[in-house]
C-alpha positions in Angstrom: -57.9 1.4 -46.2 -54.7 0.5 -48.2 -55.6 -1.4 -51.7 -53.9 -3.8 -53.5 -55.3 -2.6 -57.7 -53.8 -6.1 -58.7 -55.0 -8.2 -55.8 -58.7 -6.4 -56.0 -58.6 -6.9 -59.7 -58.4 -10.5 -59.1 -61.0 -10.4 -55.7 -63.4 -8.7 -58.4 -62.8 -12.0 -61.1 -62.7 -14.3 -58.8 -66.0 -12.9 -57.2 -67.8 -12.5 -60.4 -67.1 -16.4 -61.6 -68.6 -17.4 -58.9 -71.3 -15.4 -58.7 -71.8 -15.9 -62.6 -71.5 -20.1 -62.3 -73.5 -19.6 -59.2 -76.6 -17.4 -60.3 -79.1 -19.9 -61.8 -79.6 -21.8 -58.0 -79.4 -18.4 -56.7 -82.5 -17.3 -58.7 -84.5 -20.1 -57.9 -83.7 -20.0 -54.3 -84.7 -16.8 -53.5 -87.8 -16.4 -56.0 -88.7 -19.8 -54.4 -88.5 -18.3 -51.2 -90.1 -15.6 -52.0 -93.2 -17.4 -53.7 -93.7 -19.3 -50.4 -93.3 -16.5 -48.2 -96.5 -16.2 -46.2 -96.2 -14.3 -42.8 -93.7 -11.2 -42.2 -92.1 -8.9 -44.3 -89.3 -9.8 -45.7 -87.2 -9.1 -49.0 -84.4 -10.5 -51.2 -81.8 -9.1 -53.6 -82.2 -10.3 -56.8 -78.6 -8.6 -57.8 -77.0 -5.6 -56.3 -79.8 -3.5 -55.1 -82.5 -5.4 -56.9 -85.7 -6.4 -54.5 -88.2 -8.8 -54.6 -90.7 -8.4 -51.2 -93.1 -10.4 -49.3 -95.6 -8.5 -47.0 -97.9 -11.0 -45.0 -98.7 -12.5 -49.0 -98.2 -9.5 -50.9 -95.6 -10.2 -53.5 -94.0 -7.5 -54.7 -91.0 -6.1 -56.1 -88.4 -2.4 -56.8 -86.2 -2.6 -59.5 -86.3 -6.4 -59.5 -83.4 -7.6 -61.9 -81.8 -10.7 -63.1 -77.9 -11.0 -63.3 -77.9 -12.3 -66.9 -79.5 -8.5 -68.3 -76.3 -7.2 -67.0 -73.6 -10.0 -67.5 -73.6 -11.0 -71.4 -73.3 -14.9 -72.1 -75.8 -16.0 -68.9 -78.9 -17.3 -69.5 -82.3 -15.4 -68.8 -84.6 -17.0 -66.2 -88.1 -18.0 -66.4 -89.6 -14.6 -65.5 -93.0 -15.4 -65.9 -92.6 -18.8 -64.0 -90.9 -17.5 -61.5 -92.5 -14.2 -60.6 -95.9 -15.6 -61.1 -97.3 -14.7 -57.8 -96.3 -10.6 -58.4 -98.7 -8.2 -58.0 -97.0 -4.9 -58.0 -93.9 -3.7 -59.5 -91.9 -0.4 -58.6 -89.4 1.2 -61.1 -87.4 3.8 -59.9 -85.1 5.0 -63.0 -83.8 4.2 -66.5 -79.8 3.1 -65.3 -78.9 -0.1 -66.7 -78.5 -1.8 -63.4 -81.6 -1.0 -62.5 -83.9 -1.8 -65.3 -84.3 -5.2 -66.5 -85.8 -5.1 -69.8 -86.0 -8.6 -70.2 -88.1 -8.9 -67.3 -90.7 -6.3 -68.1 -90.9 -7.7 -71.8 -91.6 -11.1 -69.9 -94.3 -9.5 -68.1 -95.8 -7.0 -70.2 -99.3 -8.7 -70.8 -99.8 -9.9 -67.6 -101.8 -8.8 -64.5 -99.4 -6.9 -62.8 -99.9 -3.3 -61.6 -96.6 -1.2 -62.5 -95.5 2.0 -61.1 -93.2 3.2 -63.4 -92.3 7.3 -63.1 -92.5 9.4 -66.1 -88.6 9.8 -66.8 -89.0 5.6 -67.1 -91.6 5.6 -69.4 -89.9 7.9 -71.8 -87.2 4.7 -72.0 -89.2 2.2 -72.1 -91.7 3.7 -74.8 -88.4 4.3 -76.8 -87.7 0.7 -76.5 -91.1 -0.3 -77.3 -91.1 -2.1 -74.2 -93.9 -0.6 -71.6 -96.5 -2.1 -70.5 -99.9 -1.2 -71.9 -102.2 -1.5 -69.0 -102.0 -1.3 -65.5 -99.5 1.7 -65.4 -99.8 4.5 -62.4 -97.5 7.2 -62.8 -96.0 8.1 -59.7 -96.5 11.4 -58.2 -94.1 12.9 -55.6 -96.1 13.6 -52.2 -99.0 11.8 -53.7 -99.7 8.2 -51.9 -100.0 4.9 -54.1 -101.8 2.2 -52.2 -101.7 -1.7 -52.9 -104.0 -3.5 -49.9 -102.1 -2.5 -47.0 -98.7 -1.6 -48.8 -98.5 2.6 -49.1 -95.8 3.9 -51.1 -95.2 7.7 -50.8 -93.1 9.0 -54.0 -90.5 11.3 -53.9 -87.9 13.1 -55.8 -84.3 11.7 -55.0 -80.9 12.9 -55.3 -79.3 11.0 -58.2 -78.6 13.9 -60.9 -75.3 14.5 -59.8 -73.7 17.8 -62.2 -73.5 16.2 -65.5 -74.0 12.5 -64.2 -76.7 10.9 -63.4 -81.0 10.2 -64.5 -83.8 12.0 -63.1 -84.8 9.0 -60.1 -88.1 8.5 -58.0 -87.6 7.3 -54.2 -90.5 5.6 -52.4 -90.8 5.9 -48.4 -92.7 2.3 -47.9 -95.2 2.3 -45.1 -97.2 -1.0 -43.8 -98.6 -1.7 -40.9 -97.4 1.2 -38.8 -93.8 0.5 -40.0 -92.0 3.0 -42.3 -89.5 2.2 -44.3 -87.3 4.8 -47.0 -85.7 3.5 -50.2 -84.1 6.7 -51.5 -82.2 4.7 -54.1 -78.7 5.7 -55.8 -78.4 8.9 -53.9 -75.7 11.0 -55.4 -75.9 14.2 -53.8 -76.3 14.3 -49.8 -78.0 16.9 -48.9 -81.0 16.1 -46.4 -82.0 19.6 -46.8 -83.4 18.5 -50.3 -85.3 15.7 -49.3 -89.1 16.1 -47.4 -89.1 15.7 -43.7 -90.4 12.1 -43.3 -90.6 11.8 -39.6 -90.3 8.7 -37.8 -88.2 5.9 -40.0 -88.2 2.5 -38.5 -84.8 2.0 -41.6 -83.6 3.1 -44.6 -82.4 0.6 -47.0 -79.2 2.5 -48.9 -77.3 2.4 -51.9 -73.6 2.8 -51.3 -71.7 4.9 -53.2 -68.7 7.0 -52.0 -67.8 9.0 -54.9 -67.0 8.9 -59.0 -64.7 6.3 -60.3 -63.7 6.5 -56.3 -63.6 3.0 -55.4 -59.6 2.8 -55.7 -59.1 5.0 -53.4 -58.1 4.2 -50.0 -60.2 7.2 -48.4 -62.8 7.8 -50.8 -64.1 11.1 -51.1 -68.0 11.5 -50.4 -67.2 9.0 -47.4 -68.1 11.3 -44.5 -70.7 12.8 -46.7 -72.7 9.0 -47.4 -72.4 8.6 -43.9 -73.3 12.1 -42.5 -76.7 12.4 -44.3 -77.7 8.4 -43.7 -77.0 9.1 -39.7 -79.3 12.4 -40.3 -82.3 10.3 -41.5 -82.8 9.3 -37.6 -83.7 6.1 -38.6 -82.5 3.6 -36.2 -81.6 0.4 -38.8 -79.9 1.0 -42.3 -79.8 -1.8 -44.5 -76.5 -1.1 -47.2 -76.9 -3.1 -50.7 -75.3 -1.9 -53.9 -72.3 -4.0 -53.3 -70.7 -6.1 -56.2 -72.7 -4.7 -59.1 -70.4 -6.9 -61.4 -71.3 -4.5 -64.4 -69.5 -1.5 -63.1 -65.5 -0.9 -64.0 -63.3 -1.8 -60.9 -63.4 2.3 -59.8 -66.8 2.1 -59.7 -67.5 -1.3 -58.2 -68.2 -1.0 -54.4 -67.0 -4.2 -52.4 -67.8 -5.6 -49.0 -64.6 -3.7 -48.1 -66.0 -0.5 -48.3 -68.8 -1.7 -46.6 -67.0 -2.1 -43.3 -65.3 1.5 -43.6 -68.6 2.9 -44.1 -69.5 1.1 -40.7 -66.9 1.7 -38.7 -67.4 5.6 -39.7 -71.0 5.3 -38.7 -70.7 3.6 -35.6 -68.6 6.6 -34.1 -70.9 8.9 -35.9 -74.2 7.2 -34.4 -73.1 4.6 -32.1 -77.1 3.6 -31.2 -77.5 2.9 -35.5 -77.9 -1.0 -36.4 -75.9 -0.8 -39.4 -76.5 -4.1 -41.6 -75.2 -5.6 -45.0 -77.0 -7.6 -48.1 -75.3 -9.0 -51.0 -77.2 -10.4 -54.2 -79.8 -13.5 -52.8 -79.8 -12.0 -49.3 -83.2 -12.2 -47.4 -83.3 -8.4 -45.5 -86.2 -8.9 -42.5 -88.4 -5.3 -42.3 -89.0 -5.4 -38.3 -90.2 -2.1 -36.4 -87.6 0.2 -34.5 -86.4 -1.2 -31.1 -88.3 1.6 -29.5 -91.4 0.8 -30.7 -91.1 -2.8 -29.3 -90.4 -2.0 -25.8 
């Protein structure tokens, strides 16, 4: 993949004014959506790889973020307005990108049940900003159950040599479906990670190397795509595309998206390999198999 640094300079502007100008309908259309989500499972990126969920009713969300906490000079949305139906929300680490201050401030006295590891909780207790109630600390191997939702902790693979924060992934089972949200993986290695059996998808976070995304052929680009295949899931969901915060070498682009794709489709030719960008709505259906 040959790039153009001046003409991706100016993709990345361009992209980010509109997405900036943009935001404010973008919010309300997908936490509208979501609010009146009744039936299925479905979720929506609220930025890069930023979820808000609906399970048959349950409203709940991982990492849920708003542009504005990582853009300077946007406006903050309603939180409390918006998210009022939420009953559960899932941190999994302290990045900026990830954790929207704003938002738990907003929702800090209300009703909602927080799982928020222990490596979080140091942060936000710095801050003064977590919650005083409500508060499970997530356990890896040990189940968390909301109603039907079950949410199986683990330990991911984000500390990366001297990079990185200590980062809790969540294998999401409802309903007979399974579902693994291993988050900003830096180091793949499925040898590290617990055996989770059958995987209807795996919803990943792209990212091809340090200060890589320059590169024509970036460097961990067999290795994102060798350990996703591994994970015999047969759908992968990629977000963590145009996280406007990030310095162009580390801003991943729809671009790299396809030349993960096209690597993966010769690698596992049987994988449904799909993409979501912020306001997407991602649909959680069961493996083909399983629907025979």
């Amino acid at each position: 993949m040959l790039i153009d640094p001046l003409q991706r300079r100016e993709k990345i502007q361009a992209d980010l004014l509109k997405a900036r100008s943009g935001y404010e309908v973008l919010w309300q259309q997908v936490t509208g959506d979501w609010r009146s989500a009744e039936k299925g499972c479905h979720g929506w990126l609220t930025y890069s790889a930023n979820y808000l969920f609906s399970f048959d009713g349950l409203k709940w969300g991982l990492d849920t973020y708003a542009m504005p906490a990582r853009i300077q000079g946007m406006r903050s949305p309603e939180y409390r307005a918006d998210l009022a139906p939420l009953s559960l929300m899932v941190l999994t680490h302290a990045h900026r990108d990830h954790l929207d201050t704003n938002l738990i401030q907003a929702l800090i006295n209300s009703e909602v049940q927080w799982v928020i590891p222990e490596h979080v909780q140091e942060v936000l207790r710095g801050m003064g900003a977590l919650p005083g109630k409500n508060v499970i600390t997530p356990v890896p191997g040990q189940p968390i159950q909301k109603g039907a939702l079950r949410l199986l902790p683990f330990e991911s693979l984000h500390l990366h040599g001297v990079y990185g924060v200590p980062e809790t992934g969540y294998l999401v089972e409802y309903q007979n479906q399974r579902w693994l949200f291993p988050g900003d993986v830096r180091v793949y290695d499925n040898s590290r990670l617990p055996d989770f059996g059958r995987l209807d998808g795996v919803v990943a976070h792209l990212w091809l190397g340090k200060a890589c995304a320059m590169d024509g052929e970036p460097p961990f680009l067999d290795a994102f795509c060798q350990f996703f295949s591994r994970l015999g899931a047969e759908q992968l969901f990629i977000t963590h595309l145009n996280e406007f915060g990030r310095d162009e070498n580390e801003l991943w682009s729809e671009d790299h998206f396809y030349l993960v794709k096209t690597n993966l489709k010769k690698r596992a030719p049987g994988l449904k390999v799909q993409k979501f960008l912020m306001g997407d709505r991602m649909i959680f259906n069961p493996s083909a198999h399983r629907m025979e």
